[in-house]
ChimeraX commands (.cxc) that place a marker at each C-alpha (Angstrom):
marker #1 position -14.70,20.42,0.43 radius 0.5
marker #1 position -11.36,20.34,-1.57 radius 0.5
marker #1 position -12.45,22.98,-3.66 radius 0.5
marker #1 position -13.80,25.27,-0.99 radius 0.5
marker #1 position -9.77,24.48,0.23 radius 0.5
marker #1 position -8.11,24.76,-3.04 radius 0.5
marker #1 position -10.36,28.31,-3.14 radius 0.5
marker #1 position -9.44,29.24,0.49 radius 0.5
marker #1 position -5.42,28.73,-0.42 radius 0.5
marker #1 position -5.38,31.03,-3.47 radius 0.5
marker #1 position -6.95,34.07,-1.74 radius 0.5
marker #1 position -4.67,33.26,0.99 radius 0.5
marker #1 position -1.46,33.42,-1.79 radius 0.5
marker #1 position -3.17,36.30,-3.71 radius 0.5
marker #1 position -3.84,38.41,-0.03 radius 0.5
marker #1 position -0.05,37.21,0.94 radius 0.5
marker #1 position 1.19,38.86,-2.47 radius 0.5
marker #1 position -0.09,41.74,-2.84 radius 0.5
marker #1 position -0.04,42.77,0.72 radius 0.5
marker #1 position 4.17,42.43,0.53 radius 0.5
marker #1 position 4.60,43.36,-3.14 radius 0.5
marker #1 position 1.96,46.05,-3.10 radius 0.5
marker #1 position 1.11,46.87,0.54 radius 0.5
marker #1 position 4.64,47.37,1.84 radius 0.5
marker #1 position 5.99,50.00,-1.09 radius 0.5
marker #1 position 2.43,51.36,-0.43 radius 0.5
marker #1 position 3.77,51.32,3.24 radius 0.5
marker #1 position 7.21,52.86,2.20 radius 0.5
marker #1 position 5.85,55.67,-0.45 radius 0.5
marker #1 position 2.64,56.79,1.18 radius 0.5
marker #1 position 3.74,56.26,5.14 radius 0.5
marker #1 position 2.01,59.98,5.56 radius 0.5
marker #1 position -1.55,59.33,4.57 radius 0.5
marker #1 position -3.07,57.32,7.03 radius 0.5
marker #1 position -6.38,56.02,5.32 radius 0.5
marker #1 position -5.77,52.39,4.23 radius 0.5
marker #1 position -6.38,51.81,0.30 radius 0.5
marker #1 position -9.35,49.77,-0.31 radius 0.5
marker #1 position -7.12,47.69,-2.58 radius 0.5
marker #1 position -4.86,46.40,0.49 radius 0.5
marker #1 position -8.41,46.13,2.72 radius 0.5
marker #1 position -9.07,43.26,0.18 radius 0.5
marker #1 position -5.59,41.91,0.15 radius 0.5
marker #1 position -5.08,41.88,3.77 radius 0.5
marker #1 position -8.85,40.30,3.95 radius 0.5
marker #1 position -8.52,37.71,1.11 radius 0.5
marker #1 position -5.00,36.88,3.25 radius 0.5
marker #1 position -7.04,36.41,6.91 radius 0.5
marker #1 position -9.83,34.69,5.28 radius 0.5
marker #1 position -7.99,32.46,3.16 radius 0.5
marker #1 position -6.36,31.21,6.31 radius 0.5
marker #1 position -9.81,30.58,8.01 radius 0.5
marker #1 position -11.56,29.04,4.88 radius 0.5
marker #1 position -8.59,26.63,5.01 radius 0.5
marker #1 position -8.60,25.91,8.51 radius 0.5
marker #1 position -12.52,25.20,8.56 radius 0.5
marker #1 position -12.18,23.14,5.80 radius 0.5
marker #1 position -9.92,20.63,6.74 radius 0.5
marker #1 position -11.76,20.74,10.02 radius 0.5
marker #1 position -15.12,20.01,8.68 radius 0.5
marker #1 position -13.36,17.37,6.48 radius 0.5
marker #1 position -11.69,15.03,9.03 radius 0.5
marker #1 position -14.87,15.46,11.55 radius 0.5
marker #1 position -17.11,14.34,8.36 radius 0.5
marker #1 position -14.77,11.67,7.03 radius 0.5
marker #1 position -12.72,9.31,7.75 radius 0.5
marker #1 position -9.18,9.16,5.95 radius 0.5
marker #1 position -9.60,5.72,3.58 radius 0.5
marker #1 position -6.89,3.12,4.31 radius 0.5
marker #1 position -4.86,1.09,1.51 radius 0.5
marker #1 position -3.83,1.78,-2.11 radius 0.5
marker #1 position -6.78,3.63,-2.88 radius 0.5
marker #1 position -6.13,6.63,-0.56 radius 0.5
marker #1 position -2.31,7.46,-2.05 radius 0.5
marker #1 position -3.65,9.29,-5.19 radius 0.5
marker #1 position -1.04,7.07,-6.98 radius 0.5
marker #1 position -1.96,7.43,-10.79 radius 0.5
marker #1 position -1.03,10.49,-12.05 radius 0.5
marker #1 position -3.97,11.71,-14.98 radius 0.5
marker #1 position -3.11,9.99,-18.51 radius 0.5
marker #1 position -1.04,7.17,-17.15 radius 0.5
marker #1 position -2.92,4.10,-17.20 radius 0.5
marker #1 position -0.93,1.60,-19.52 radius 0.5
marker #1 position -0.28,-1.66,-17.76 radius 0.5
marker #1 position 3.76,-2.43,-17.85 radius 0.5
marker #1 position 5.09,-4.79,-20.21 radius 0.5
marker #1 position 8.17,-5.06,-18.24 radius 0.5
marker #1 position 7.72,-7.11,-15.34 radius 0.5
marker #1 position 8.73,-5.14,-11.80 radius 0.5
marker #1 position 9.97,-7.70,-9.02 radius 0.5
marker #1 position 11.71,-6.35,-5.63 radius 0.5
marker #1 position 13.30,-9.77,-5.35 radius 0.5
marker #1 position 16.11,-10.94,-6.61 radius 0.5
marker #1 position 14.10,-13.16,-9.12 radius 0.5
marker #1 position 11.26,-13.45,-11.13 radius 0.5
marker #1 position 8.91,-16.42,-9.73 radius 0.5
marker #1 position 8.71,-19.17,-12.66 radius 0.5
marker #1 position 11.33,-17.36,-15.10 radius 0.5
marker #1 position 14.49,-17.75,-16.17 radius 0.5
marker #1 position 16.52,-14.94,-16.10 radius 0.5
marker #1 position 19.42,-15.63,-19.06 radius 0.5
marker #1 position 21.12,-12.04,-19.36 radius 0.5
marker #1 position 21.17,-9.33,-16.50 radius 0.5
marker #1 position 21.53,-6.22,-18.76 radius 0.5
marker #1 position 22.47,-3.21,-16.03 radius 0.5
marker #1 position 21.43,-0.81,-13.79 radius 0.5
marker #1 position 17.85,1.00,-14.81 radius 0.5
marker #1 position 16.41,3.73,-12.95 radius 0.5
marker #1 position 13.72,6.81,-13.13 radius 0.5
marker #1 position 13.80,9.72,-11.22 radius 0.5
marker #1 position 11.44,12.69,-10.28 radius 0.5
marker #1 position 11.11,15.99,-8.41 radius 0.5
marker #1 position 7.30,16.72,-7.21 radius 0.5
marker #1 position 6.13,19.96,-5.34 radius 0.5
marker #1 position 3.69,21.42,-4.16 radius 0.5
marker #1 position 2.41,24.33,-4.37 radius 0.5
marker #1 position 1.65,27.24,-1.76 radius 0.5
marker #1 position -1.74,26.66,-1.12 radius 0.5
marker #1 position -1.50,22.72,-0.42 radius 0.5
marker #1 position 1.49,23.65,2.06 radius 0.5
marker #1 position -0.73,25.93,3.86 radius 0.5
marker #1 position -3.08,22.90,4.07 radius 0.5
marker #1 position -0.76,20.35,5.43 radius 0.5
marker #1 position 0.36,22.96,7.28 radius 0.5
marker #1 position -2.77,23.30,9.29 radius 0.5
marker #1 position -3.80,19.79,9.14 radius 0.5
marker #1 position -0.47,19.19,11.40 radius 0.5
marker #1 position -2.14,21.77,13.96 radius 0.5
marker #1 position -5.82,19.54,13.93 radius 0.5
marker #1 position -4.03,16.36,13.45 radius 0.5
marker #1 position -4.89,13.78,10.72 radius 0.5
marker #1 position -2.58,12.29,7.32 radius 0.5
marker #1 position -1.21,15.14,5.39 radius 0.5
marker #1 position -2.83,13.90,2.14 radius 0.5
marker #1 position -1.61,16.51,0.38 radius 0.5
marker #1 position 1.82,15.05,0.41 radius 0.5
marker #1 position 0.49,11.36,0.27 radius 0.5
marker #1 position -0.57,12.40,-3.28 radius 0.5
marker #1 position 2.56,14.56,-3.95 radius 0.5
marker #1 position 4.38,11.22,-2.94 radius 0.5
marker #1 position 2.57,9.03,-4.68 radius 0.5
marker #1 position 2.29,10.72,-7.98 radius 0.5
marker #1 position 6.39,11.52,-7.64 radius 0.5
marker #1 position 6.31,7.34,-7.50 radius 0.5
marker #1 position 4.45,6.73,-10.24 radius 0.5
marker #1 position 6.23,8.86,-12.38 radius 0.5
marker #1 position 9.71,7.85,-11.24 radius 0.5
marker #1 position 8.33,4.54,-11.66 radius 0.5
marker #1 position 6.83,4.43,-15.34 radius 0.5
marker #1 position 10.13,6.78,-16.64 radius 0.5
marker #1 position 12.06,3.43,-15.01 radius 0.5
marker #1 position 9.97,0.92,-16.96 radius 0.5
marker #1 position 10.09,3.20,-20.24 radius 0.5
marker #1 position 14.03,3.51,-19.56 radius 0.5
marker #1 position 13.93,-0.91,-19.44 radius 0.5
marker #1 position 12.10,-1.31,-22.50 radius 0.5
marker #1 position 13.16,1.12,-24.75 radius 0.5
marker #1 position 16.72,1.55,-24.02 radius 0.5
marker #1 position 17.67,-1.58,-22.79 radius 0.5
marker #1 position 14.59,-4.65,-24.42 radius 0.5
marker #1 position 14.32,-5.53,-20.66 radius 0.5
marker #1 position 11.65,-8.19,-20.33 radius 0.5
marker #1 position 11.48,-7.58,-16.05 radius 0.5
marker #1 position 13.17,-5.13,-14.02 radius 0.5
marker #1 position 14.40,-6.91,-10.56 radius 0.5
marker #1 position 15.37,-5.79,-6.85 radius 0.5
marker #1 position 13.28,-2.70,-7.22 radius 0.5
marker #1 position 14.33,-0.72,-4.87 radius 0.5
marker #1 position 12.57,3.36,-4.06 radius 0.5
marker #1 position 14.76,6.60,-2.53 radius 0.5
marker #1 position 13.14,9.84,-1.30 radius 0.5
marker #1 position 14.81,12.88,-0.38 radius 0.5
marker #1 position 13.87,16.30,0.76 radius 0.5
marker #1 position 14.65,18.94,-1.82 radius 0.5
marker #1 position 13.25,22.33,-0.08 radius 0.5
marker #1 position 10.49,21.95,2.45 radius 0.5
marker #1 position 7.25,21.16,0.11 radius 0.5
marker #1 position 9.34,19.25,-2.65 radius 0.5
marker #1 position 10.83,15.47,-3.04 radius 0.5
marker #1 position 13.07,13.88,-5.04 radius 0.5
marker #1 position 12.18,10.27,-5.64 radius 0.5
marker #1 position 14.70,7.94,-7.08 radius 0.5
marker #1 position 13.22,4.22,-8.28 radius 0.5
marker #1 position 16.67,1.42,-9.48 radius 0.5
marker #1 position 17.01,-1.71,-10.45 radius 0.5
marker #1 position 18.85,-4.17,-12.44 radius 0.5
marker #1 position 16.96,-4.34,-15.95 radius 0.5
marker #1 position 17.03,-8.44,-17.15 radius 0.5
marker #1 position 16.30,-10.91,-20.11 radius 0.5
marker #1 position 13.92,-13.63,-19.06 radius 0.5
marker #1 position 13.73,-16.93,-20.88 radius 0.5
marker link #1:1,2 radius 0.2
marker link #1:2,3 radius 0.2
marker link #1:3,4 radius 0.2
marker link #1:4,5 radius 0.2
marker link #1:5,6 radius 0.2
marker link #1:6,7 radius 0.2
marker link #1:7,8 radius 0.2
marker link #1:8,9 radius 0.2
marker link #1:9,10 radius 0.2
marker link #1:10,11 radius 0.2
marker link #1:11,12 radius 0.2
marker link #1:12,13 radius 0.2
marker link #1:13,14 radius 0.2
marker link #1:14,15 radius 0.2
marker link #1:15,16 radius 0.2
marker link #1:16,17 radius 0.2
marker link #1:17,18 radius 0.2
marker link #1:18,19 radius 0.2
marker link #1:19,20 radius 0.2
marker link #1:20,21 radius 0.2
marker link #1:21,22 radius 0.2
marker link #1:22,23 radius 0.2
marker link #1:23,24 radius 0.2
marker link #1:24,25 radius 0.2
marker link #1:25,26 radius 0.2
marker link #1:26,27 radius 0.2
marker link #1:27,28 radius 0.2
marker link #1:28,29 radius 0.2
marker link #1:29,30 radius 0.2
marker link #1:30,31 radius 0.2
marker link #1:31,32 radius 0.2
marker link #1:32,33 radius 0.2
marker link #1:33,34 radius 0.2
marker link #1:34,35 radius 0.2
marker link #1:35,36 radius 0.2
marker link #1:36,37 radius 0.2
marker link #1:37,38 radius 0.2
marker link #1:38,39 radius 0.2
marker link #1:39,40 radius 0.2
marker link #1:40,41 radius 0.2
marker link #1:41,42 radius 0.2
marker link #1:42,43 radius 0.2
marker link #1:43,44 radius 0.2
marker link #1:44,45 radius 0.2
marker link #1:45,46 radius 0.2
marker link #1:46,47 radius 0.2
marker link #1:47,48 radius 0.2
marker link #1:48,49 radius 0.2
marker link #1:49,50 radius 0.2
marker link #1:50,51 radius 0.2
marker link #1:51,52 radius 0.2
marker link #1:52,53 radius 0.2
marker link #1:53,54 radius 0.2
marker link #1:54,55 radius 0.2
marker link #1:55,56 radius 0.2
marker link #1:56,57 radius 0.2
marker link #1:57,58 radius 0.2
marker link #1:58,59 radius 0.2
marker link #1:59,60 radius 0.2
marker link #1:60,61 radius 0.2
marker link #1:61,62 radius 0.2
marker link #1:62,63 radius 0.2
marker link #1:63,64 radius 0.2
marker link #1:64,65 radius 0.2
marker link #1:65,66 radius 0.2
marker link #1:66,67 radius 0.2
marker link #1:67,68 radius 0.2
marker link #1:68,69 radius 0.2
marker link #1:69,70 radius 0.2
marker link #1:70,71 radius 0.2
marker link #1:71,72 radius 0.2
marker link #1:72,73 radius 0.2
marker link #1:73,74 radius 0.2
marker link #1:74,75 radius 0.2
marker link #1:75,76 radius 0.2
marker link #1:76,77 radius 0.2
marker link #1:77,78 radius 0.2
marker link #1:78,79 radius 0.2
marker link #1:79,80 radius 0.2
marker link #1:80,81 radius 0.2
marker link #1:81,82 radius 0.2
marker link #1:82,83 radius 0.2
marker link #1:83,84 radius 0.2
marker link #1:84,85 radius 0.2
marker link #1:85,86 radius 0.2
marker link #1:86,87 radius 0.2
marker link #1:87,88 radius 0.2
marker link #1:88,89 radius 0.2
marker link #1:89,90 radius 0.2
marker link #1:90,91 radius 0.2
marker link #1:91,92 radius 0.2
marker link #1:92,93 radius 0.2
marker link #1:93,94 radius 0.2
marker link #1:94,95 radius 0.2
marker link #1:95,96 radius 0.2
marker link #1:96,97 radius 0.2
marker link #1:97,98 radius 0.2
marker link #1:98,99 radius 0.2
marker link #1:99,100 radius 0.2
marker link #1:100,101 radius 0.2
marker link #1:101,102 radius 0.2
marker link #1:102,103 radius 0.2
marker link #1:103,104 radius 0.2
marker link #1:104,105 radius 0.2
marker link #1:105,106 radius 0.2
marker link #1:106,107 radius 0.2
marker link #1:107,108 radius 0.2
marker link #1:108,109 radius 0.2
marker link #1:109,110 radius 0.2
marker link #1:110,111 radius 0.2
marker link #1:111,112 radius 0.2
marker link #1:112,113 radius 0.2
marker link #1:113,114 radius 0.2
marker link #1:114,115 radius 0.2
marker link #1:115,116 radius 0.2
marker link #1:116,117 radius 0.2
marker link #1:117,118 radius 0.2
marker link #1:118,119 radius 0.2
marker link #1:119,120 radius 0.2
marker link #1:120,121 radius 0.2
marker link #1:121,122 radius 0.2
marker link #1:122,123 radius 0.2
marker link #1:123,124 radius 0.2
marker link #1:124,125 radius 0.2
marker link #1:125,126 radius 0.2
marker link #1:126,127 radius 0.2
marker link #1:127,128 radius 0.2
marker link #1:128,129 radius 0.2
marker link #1:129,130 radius 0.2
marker link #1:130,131 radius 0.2
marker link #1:131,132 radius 0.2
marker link #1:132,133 radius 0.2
marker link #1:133,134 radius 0.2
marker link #1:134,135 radius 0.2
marker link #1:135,136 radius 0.2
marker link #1:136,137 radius 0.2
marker link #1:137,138 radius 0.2
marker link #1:138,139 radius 0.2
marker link #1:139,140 radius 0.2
marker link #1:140,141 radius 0.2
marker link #1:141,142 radius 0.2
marker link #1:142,143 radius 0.2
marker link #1:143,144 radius 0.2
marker link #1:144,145 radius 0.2
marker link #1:145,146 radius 0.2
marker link #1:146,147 radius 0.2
marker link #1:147,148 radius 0.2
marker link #1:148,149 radius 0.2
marker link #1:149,150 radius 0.2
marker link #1:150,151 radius 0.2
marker link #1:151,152 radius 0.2
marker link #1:152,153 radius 0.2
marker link #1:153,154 radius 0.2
marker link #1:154,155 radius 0.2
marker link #1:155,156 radius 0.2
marker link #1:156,157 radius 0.2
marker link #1:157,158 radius 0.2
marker link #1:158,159 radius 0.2
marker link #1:159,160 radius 0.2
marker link #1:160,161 radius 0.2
marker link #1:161,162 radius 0.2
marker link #1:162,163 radius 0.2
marker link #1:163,164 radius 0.2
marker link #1:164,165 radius 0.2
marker link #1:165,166 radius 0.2
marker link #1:166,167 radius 0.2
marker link #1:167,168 radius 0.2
marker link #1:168,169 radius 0.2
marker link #1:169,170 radius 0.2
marker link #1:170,171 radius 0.2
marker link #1:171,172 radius 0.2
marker link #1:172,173 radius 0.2
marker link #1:173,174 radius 0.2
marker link #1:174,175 radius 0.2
marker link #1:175,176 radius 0.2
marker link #1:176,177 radius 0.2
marker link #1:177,178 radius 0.2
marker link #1:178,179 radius 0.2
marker link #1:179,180 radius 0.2
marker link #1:180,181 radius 0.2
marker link #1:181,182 radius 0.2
marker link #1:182,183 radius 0.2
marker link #1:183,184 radius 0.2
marker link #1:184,185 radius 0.2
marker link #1:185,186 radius 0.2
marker link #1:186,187 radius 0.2
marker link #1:187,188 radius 0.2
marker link #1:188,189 radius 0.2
marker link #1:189,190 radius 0.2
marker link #1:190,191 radius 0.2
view
């Protein structure tokens, strides 16, 4: 079903571009010959039925499933990014059964995700039916991971942190369909 969406979107951008970057100067230039070009049949086609492909997808895709719950369902590890962290992450202000014997400074990682046309058009529609935008779940969750892992790289390499405490995570709204996620903390020697 995600491909039959992922399908639906680009026809829906590739209608939606050619239509305004070819269709209107067509409009403009040749305003005195009424026949319609067969070229801007397809775009204005490809832009109707992208919409409708997308719509019935997401449709047939919440009436066949139901949205999973818990970890699992954020799309949280971005592809090639499976190392486990040597540098301990704790959102408290200490790490249970260690010492901490030298607080070394601030640490942090930041990101900017998007997403691209097609997936807006999906969340987009999904808000019409109803049902978790998981397009942005995943946007949101990959923009955490990332922030996350360039905060842990940031700790070990620049700073020999052995944990990285009072985690704290920021999100902000860039343009409509992008985030900025900001991940801090104070990078620390354990004994």
């Amino acid at each position: 079903m995600k491909l039959i969406r992922h399908i639906g979107s680009l026809a829906f951008v590739l209608g939606l571009a050619v239509s305004i970057f070819g269709g209107i100067p067509w409009a403009v230039v040749a305003a005195h010959e009424p026949p319609v070009p067969v070229w801007l049949q397809v775009a204005v086609f490809c832009l109707l039925g992208g919409i409708l492909v997308v719509l019935a997808s997401v449709a047939i895709e919440q009436k066949l499933w139901k949205v999973p719950k818990g970890p699992a369902a954020t799309g949280a590890s971005p592809e090639g990014e499976t190392a486990a962290p040597a540098v301990i992450l704790s959102n408290a202000a200490t790490v249970p059964g260690r010492e901490i014997t030298e607080s070394l400074g601030l640490v942090q990682g930041h990101t900017v995700y998007a997403i691209w046309l097609g997936k807006d058009l999906s969340a987009i529609i999904r808000l019409i039916v109803g049902g978790e935008l998981t397009e942005y779940t995943e946007m949101m969750g990959k923009a955490r991971e990332a922030a996350t892992q360039r905060m842990i790289a940031a700790a070990a390499a620049e700073m020999d942190a052995d944990a990285v405490i009072n985690v704290r995570y920021m999100t902000t709204s860039v343009v409509a369909s992008a985030a900025e996620l900001l991940v801090y903390g104070t990078a620390v020697k354990l004994g």
